[in-house]
C-alpha positions as CSV (number, residue, x, y, z in Angstrom):
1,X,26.1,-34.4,16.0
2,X,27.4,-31.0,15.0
3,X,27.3,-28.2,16.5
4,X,24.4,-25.2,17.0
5,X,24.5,-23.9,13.5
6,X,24.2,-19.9,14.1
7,X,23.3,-17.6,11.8
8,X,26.8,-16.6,9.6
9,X,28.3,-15.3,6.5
10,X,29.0,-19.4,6.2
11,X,25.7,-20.8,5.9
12,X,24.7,-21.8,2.3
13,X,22.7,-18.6,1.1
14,X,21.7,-17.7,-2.6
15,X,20.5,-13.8,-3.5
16,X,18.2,-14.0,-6.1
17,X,16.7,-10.8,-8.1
18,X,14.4,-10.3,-10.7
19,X,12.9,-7.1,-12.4
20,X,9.0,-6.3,-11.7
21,X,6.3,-5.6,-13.6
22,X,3.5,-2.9,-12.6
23,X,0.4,-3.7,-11.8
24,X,-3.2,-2.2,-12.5
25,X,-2.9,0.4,-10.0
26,X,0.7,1.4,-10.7
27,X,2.3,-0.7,-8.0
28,X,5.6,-2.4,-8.2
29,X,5.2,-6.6,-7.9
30,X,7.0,-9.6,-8.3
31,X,6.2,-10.6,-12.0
32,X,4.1,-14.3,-12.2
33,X,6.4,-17.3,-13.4
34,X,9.3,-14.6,-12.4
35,X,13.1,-15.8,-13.3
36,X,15.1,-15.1,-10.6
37,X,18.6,-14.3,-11.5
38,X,21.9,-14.6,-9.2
39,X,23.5,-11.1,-8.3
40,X,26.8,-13.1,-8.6
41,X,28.5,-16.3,-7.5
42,X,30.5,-13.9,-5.1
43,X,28.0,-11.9,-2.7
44,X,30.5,-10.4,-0.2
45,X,27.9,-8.6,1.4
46,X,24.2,-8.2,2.7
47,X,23.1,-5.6,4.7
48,X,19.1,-4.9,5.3
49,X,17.4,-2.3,7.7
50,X,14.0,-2.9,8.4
51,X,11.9,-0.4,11.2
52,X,8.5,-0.6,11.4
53,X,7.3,2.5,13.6
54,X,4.6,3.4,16.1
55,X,2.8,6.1,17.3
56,X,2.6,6.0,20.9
57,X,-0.2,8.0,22.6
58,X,0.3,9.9,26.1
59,X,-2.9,12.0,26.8
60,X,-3.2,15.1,29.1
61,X,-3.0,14.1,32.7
62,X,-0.5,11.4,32.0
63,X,2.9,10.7,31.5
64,X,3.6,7.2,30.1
65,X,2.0,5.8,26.9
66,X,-1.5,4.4,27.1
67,X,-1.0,2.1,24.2
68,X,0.8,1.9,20.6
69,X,-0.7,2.5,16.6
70,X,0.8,1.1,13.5
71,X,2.6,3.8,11.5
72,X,4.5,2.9,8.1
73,X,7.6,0.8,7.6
74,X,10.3,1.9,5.8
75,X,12.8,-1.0,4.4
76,X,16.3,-0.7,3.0
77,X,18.9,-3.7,2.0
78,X,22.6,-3.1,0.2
79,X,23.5,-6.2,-1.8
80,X,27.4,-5.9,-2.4
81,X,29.0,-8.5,-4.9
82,X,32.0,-9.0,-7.4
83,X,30.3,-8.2,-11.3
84,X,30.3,-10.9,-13.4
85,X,29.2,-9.6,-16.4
86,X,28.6,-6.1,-18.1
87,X,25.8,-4.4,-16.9
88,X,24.3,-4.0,-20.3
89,X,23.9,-6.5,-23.9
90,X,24.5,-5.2,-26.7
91,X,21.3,-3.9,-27.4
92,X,20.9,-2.1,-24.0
93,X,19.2,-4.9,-22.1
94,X,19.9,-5.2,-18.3
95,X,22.0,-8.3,-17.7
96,X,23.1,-6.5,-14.4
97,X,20.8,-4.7,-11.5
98,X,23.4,-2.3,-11.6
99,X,22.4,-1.2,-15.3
100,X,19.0,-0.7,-13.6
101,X,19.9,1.7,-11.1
102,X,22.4,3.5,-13.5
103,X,20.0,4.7,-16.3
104,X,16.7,6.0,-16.3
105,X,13.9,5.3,-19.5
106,X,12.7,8.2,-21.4
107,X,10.6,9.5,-18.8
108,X,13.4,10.4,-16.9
109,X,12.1,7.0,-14.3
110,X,14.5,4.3,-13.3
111,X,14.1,1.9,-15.9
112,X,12.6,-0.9,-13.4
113,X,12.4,-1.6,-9.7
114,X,13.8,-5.4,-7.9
115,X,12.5,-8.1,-6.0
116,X,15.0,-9.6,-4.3
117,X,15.4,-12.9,-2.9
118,X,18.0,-14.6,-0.1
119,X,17.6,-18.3,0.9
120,X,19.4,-19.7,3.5
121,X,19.4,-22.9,3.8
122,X,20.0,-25.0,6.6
123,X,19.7,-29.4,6.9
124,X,18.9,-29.3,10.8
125,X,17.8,-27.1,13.2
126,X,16.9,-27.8,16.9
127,X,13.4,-28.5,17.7
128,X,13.1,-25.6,20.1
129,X,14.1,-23.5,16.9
130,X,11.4,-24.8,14.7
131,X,8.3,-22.8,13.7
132,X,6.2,-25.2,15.5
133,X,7.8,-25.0,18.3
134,X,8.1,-21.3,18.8
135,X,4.4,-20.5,17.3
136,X,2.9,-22.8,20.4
137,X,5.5,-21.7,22.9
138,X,3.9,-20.4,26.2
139,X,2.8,-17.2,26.4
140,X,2.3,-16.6,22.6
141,X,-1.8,-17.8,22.7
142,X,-1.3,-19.4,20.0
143,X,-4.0,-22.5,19.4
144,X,-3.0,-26.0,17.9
145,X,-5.9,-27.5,15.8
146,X,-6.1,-30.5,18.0
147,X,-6.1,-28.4,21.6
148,X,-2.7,-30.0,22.2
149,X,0.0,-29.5,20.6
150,X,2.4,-32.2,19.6
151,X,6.1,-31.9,20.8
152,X,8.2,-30.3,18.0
153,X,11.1,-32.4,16.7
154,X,14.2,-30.8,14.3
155,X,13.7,-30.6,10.8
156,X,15.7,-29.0,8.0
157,X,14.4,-25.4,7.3
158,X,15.0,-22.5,4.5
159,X,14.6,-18.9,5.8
160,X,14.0,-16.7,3.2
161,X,14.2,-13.1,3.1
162,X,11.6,-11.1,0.6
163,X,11.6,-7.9,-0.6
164,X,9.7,-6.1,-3.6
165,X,9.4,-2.9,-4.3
166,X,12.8,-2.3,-4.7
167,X,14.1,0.8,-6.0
168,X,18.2,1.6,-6.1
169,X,18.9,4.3,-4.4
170,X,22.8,4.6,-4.2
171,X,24.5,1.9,-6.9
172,X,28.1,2.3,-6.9
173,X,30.6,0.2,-8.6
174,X,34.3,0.3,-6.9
175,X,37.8,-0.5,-8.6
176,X,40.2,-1.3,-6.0
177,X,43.1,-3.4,-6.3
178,X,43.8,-3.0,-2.9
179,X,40.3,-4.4,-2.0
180,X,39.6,-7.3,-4.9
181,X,41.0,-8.5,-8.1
182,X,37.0,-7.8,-9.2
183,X,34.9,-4.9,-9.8
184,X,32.6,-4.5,-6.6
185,X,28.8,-3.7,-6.8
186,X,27.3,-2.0,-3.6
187,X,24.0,-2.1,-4.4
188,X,21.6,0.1,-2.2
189,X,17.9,-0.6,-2.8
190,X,14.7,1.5,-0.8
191,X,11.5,-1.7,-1.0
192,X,8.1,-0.9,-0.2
193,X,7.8,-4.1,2.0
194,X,10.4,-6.7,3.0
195,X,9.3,-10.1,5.0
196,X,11.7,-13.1,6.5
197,X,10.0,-16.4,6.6
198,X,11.2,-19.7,8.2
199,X,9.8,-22.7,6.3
200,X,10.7,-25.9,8.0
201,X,10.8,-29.0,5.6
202,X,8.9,-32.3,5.6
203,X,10.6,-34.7,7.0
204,X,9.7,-37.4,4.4
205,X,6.8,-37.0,1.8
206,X,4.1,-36.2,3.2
207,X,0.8,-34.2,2.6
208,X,-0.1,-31.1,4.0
209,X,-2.8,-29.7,6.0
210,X,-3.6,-25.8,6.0
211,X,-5.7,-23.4,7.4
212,X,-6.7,-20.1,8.5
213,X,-6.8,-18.8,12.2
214,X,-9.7,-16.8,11.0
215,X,-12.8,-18.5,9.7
216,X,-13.9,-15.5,7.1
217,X,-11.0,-16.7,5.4
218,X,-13.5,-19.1,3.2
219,X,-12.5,-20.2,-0.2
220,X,-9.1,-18.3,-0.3
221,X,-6.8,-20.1,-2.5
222,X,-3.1,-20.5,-1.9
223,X,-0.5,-21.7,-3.8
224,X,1.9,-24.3,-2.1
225,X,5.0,-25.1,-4.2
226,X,8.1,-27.4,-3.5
227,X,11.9,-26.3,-4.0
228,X,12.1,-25.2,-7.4
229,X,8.6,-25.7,-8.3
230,X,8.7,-29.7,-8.5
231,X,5.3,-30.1,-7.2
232,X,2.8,-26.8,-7.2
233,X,-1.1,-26.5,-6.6
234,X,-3.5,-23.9,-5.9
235,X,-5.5,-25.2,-2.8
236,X,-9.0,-23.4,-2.3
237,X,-9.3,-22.8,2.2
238,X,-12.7,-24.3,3.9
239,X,-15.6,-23.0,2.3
240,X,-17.6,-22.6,5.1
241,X,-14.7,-22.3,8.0
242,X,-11.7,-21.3,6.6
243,X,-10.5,-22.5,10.3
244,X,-11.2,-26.2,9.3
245,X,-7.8,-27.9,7.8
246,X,-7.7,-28.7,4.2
247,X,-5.2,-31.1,2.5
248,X,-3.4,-30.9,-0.3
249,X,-4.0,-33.1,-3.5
250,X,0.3,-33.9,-3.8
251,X,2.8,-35.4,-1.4
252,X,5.5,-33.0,-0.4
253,X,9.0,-33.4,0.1
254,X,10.2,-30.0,0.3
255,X,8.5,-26.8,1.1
256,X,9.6,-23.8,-1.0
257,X,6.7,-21.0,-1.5
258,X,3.3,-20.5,0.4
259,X,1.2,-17.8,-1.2
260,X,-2.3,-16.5,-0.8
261,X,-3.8,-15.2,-3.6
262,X,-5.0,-12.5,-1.7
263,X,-4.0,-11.1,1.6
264,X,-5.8,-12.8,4.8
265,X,-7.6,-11.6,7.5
266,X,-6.2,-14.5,9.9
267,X,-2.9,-16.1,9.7
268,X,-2.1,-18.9,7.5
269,X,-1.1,-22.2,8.9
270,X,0.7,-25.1,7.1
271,X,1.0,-28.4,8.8
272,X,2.2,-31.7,8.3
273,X,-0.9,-34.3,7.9
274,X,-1.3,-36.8,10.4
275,X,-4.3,-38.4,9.0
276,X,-4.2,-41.6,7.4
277,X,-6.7,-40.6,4.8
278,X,-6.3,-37.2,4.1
279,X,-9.3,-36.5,6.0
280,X,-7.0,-33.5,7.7
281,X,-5.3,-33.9,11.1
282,X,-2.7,-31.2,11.8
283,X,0.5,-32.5,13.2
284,X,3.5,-30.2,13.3
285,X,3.3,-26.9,12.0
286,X,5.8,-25.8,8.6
287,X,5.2,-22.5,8.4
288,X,3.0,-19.4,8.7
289,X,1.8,-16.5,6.7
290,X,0.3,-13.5,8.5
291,X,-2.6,-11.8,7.7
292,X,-4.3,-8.7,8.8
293,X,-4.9,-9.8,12.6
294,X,-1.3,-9.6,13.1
295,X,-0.9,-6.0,11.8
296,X,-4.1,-4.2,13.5
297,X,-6.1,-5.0,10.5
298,X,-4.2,-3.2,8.2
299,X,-2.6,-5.3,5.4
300,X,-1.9,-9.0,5.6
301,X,1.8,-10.6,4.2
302,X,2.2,-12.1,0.6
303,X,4.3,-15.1,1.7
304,X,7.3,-16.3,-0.6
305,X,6.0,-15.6,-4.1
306,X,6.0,-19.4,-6.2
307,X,8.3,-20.0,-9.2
308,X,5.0,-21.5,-11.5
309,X,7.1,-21.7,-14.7
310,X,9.7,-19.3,-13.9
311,X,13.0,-20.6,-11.8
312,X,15.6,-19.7,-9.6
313,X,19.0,-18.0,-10.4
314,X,21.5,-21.5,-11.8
315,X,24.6,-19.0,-12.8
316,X,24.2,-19.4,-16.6
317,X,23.0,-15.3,-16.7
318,X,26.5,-14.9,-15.3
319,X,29.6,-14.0,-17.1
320,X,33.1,-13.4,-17.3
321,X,34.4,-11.2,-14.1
322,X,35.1,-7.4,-14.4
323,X,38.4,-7.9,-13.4
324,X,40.8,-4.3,-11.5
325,X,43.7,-4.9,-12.7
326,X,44.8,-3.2,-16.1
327,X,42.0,-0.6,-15.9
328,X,43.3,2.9,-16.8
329,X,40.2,4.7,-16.4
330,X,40.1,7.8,-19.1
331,X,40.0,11.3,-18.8
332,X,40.6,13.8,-22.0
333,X,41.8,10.7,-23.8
334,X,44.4,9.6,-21.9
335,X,44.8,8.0,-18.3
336,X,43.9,10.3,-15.0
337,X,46.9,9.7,-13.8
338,X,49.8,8.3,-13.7
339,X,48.7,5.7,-10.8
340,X,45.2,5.3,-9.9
341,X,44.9,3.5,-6.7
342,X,40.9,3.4,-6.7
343,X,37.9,4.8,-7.9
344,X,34.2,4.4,-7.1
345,X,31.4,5.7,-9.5
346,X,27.6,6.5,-7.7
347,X,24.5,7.5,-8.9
348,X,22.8,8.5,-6.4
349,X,18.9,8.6,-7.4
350,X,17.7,11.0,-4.9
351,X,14.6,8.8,-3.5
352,X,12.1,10.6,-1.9
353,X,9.3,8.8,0.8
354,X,6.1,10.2,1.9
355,X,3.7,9.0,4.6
356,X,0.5,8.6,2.9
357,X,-3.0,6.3,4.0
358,X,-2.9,3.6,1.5
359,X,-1.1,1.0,3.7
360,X,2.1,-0.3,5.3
361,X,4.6,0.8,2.2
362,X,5.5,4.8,2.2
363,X,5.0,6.2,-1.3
364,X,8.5,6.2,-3.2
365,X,9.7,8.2,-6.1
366,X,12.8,9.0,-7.7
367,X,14.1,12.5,-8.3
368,X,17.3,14.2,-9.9
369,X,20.4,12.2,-10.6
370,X,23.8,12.7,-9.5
371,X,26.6,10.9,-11.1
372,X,30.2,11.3,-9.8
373,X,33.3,9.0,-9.6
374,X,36.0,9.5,-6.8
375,X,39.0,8.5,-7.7
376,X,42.6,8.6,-5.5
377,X,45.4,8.9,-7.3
378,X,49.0,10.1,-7.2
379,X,52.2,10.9,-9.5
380,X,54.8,13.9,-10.0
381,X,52.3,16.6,-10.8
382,X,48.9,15.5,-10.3
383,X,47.9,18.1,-7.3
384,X,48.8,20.8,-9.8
385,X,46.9,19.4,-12.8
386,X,44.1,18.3,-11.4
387,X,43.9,21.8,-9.1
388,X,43.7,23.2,-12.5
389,X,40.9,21.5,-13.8
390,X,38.8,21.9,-11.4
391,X,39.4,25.8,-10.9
392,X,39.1,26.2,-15.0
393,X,36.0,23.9,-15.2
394,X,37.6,21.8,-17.9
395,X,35.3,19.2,-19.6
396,X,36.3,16.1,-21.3
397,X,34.7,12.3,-22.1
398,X,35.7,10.6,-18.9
399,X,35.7,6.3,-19.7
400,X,35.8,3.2,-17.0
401,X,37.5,0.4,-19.1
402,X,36.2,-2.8,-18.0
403,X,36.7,-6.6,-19.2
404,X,33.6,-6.8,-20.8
405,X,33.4,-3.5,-22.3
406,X,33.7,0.7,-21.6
407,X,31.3,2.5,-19.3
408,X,31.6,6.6,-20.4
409,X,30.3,9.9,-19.5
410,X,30.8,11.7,-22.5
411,X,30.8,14.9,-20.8
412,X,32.1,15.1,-17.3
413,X,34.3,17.9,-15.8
414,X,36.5,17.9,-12.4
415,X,34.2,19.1,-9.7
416,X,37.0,18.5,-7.0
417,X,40.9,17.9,-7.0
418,X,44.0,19.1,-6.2
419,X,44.3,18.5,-2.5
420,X,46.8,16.9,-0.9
421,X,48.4,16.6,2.6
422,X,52.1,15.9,2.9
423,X,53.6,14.2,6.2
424,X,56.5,13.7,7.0
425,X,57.8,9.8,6.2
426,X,55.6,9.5,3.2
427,X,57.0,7.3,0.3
428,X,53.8,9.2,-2.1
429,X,51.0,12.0,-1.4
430,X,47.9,10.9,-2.7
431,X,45.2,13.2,-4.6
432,X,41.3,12.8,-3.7
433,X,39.5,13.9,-7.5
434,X,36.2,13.9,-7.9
435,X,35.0,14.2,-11.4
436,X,30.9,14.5,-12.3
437,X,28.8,13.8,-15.5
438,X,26.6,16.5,-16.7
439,X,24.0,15.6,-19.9
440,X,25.6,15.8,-23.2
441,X,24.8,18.8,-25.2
442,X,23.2,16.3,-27.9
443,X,20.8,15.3,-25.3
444,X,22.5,11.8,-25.5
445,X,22.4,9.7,-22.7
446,X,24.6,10.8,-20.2
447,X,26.5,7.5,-19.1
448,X,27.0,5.2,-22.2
449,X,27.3,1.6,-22.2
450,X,29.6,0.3,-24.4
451,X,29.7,-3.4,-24.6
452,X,33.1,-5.2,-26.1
């Protein structure tokens, strides 16, 4: 048998993300039937920050805490992965995130927020690992169906990690040919809510009974949907107990979305049937949902949104590799320098969050945009010229060559440059510039895609 499989950079894990839509109160969600793309086959990096605060309350005449309330959570996640394909078609359609975090639409918005998907995947864990075994672990007051609950064994599980809301905050796009033969995305998102959930699998076909810890949970319907949407249904809770196990109509041999249609009050339980005839007899638990019981009554979780006719991310979105090497990036018309070691462009979107009383997600809106590129570079005279520039305010179309086509600020001037420091034993001083887009006087956009 092999070894406890910890969690790694190793495991087999897909990011998946798709653009939202908005719904009828103005609220990012994942689209219905959504088509996940992959960021890249090359994800080099995943990086999320989750904190979900609390007020605690000391009173006058005491000095420790008397108890804990929910405040709002605030999410971030940086996706960073070798682009394989230009950001843009040639009509202006995102084919990248990166595009999405780059431009803004014409009323002055980013042009659409993320959802953002990572699976791992895993064919064993131990049984003291599972979700059964850990939801009826002493101490938790957790209550099987039965009154006893049946001894966990391993099963193969998929964690997935879900985030909507997503708006990029920082995208920056690196060419180093020190670092990788690829252009590198670091993609830096802000989501209103973010979610991990461990969905153990069948461990043959089997069908499924689910229920509700809270019984005002009647009639809810939740979607249940195998990996990549091979068997789906919309199963409607008790109608008079929502506490009383329903089964689904389908055999399942994979678990790969649970979904309420609406947020719970009590926490959402999927089992394996024991029953012979589908009568409903809870044996080990899959998964769960939470609902508004396990977050003071606040908000319940969405669960891992179904595919319906959509898919998951196969690669065929992905292109040919923005490759470092033989990029002379563009300054004035000809190259910045004589040797450019790297560069790295941001747009930095200037998110602001504010506390307010709808729920769990802090309000989130993007405000001015700053677009620089820092480049190091060196040759015979570059601390003199690019000193000059940046004292004389010199403007000039500044273009990032790239294998699948030209990103360009048509205006962009040197807002820092010239300085170098000189050591003793150093073959070649190198030259920090920084050069920055401004909006072209033809009110054009200010970066310009400009597919081969």
């Amino acid at each position: 048998m092999a070894p406890l499989n910890v969690e790694s950079g190793s495991r087999r894990t897909e990011y998946h993300w798709v653009a939202e839509t908005v719904d009828a109160n103005g609220d990012a969600q994942t689209p219905t039937d959504p088509d996940w793309k992959l960021y890249s086959s090359v994800v080099t990096g995943y990086e999320p920050e989750s904190e979900a605060t609390h007020d605690e309350r000391t009173p006058i005449g005491d000095v420790d805490p008397i108890d804990k309330k929910r405040q709002q959570e605030t999410h971030e996640v940086t996706v960073t992965y070798d682009l394989e394909r230009f950001p843009v078609d040639g009509s202006g359609n995102t084919l990248d995130p990166l595009a999405d975090g780059w431009l803004r639409d014409i009323d002055n918005n980013l042009r659409a927020t993320h959802s953002l998907l990572e699976i791992v995947k895993n064919s064993s864990i131990i049984a003291s690992n599972t979700v059964h075994a850990k939801y009826f672990a002493d101490g938790r007051d957790n209550s099987h169906p039965s009154g006893d609950a049946p001894e966990a064994t391993a099963l193969a599980t998929r964690m997935v990690d879900y985030a909507f809301g997503g708006r990029p905050s920082e995208p920056a796009l690196s060419l180093s040919a020190g670092d990788s033969a690829v252009a590198s995305v670091e993609l830096a998102y802000m989501f209103d809510k973010r979610r991990k959930y461990q969905l153990d699998q069948p461990s043959e076909s089997t069908y499924l009974a689910i229920r509700s810890t809270d019984a005002s949970d009647t009639g809810a319907t939740i979607t249940i949907e195998a990996v990549d949407g091979q068997t789906v249904e919309d199963i409607t809770l008790d109608g008079s107990d929502a506490t009383t196990a329903v089964v689904t109509t389908s055999q399942y041999d994979s678990l790969g979305a649970v979904a309420p249609a609406e947020e719970l009050t009590g926490t959402l339980e999927v089992y394996v049937d024991e029953s012979t005839d589908q009568t409903g007899e809870p044996g080990q638990l899959l998964t769960v949902v939470a609902g508004k019981d396990d977050y003071d009554v606040i908000e319940g979780d969405e669960g891992v949104p179904p595919l319906g006719s959509g898919s998951l991310g196969d690669g065929s979105t992905l292109g040919e590799a923005q490759t470092v090497l033989g990029t002379d990036i563009q300054w004035f018309g000809s190259q910045i320098a004589e040797t450019i070691v790297e560069a790295t462009t941001t747009v930095t979107n200037n998110i602001e969050e504010e506390a307010t009383t709808e729920g769990l997600a802090q309000s989130k809106h993007a405000d001015g945009r700053d677009i620089t590129t820092e480049a190091t570079v060196f040759g015979e005279t570059q601390s003199t010229d690019k000193s000059g520039d940046h004292f004389q305010g010199n403007e000039g179309e500044f273009v990032i060559p790239l294998t699948g086509g030209d990103i360009a600020y048509p205006r962009a001037y040197c807002s820092s440059g010239g300085s170098v420091t000189k050591e003793s034993g150093q073959a070649f001083a190198t030259v920090e510039t920084t050069f920055t887009a401004l909006e072209p006087t033809d009110d054009s956009d200010i970066i310009d895609f400009r597919p081969a």
